[in-house]
C-alpha positions as CSV (number, residue, x, y, z in Angstrom):
1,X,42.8,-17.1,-9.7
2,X,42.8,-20.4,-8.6
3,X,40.9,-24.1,-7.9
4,X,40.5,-24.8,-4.6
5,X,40.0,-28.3,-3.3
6,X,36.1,-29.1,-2.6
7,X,35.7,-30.6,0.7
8,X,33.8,-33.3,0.9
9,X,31.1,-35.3,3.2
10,X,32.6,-36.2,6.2
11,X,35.2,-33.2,6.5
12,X,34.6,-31.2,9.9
13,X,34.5,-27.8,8.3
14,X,31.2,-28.9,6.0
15,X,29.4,-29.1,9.5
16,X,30.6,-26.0,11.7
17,X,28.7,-22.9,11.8
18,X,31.1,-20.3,9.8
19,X,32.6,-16.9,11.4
20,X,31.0,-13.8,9.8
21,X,33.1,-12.0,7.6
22,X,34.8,-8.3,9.1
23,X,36.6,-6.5,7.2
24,X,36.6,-7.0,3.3
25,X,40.2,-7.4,3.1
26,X,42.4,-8.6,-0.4
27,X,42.6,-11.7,0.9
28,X,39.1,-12.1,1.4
29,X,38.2,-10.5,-2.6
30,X,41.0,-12.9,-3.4
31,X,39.1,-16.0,-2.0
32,X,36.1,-15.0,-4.0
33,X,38.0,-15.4,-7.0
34,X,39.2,-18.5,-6.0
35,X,35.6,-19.4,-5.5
36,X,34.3,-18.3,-8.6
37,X,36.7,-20.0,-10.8
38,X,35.9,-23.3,-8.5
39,X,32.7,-23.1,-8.7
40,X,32.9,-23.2,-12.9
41,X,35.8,-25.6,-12.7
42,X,33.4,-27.8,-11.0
43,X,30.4,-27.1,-13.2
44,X,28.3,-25.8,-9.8
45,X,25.9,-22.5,-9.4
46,X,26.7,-22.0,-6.0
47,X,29.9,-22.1,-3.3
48,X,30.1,-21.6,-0.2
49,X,34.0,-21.1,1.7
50,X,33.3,-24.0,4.2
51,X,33.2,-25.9,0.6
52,X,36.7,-25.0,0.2
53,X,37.8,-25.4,3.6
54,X,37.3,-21.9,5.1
55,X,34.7,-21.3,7.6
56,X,33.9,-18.0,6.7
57,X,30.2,-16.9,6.1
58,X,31.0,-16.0,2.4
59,X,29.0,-17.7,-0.6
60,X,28.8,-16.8,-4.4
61,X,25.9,-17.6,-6.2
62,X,26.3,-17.7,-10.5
63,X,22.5,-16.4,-12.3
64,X,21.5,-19.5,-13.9
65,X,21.1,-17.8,-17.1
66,X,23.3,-15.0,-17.4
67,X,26.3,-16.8,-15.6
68,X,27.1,-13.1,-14.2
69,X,28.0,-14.1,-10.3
70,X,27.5,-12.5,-6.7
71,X,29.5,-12.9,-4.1
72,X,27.5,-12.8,-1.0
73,X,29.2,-11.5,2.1
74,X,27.7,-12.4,5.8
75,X,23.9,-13.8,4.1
76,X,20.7,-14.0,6.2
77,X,17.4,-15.3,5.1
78,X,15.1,-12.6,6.3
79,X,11.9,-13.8,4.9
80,X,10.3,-16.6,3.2
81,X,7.4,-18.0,1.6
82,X,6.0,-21.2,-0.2
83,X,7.3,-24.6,-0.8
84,X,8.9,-26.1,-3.9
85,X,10.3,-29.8,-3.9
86,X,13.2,-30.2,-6.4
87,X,16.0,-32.3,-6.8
88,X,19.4,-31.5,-5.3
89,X,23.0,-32.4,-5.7
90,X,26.3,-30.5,-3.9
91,X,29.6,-30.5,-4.8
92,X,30.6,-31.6,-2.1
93,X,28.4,-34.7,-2.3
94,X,29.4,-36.1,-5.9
95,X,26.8,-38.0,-7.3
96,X,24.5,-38.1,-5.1
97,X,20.7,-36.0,-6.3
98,X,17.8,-36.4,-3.5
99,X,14.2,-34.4,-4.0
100,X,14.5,-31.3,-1.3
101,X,11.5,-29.1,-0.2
102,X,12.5,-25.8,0.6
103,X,11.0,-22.2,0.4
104,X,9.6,-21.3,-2.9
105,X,10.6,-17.9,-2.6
106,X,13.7,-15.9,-0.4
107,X,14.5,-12.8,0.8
108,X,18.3,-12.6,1.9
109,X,20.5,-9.6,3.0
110,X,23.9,-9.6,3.5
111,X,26.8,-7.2,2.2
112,X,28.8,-7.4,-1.2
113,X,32.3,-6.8,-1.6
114,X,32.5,-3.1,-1.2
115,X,30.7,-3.5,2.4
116,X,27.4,-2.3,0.9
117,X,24.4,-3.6,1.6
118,X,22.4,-6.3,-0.4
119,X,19.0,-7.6,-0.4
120,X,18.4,-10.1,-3.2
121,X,15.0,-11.7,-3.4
122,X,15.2,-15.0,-5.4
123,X,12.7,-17.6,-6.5
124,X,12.5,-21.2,-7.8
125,X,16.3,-21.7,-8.4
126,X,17.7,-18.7,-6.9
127,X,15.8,-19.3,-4.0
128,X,16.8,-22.7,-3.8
129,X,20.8,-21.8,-4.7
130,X,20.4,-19.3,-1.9
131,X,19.0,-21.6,1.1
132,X,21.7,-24.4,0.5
133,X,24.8,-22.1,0.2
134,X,23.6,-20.6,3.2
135,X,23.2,-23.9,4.8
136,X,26.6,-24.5,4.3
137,X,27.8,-21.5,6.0
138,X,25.6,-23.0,8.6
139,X,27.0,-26.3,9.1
140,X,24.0,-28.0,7.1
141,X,24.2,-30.4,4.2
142,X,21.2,-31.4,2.0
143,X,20.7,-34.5,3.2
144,X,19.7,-32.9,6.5
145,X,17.2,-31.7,4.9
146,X,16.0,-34.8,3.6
147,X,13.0,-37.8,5.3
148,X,15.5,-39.7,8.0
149,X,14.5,-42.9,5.6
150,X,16.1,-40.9,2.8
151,X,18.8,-40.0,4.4
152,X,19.9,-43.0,6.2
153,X,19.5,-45.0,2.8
154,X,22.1,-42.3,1.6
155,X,24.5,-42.5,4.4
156,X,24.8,-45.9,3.6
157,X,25.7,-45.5,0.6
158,X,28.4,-43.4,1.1
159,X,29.7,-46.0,3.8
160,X,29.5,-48.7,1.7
161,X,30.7,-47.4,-1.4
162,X,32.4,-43.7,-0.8
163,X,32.5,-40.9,-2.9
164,X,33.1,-41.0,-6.9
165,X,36.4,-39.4,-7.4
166,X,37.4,-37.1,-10.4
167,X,33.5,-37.5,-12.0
168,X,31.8,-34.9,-13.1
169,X,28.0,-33.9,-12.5
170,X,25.4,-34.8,-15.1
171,X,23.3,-31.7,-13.0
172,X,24.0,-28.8,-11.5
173,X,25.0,-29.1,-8.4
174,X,25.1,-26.3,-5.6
């Protein structure tokens, strides 16, 4: 296994839609690896491959408690319900935390890495873990998510001051 370079805010591959994922290949179970250990090596719950530069629709989410992770192959939301506001950070956003609404409460499908399928319903943090990995595969950040007040006043930050290199998160970050 390997660390992978986390791409960060203002790389092109953060904002295009990913290709679904074909065949399950040893490359692909081999990325997922790579993911995992990245994921832990950056103290995160969640990765998505556009994070790591490869546009696939492929995510793995770690269980908050257990640790145990699931790699997610191809995700859709298929159903939603409530709202929960919570604060967010992303790896590939270092050190920057914003409050986030998002559905309380997910259903997702998608296949693991024997092709089978999945359906994992999640709430509170899984729920939010699953919406912003599979915004990423999407092409969407959390900031897009946020007020445009909110997330101009972080844009400029960034401008004016860039991205803290090398730091690691006081939270988790997805």
């Amino acid at each position: 296994m390997a660390v992978l370079k986390v791409r960060k805010y203002g790389d092109p591959v953060l904002r295009r839609r990913a290709s679904e994922v074909g065949e399950i290949t040893p490359e692909i179970r081999k990325l997922v690896d790579d993911m995992v250990e990245t994921m832990y090596d950056e103290v995160g719950i969640g990765l998505a491959a556009p994070q790591v530069g490869i546009a696939l629709r492929l995510v793995v989410i770690a269980d908050d408690e257990t640790r145990d992770v699931r790699p997610l192959v191809n995700p859709v939301i298929v159903d939603r319900s409530g709202e929960r506001t919570a604060e967010e950070g992303c790896l590939s956003i270092p050190g920057i935390f914003a409050l986030v609404n998002r559905a309380a409460w997910v259903r997702v499908e998608a296949r693991d890495l024997d092709g089978q399928p999945v359906t994992i319903e999640g709430r509170d943090l899984l729920a939010r873990v699953l919406q912003h990995e599979i915004d990423h595969i999407d092409g969407v950040l959390f900031i897009d998510r946020l007020d445009p007040l909110t997330r101009d006043r972080i844009k400029r930050k960034i401008k004016k001051e860039g991205l803290p290199e090398g730091t690691r998160h006081n939270a988790f970050a997805l």
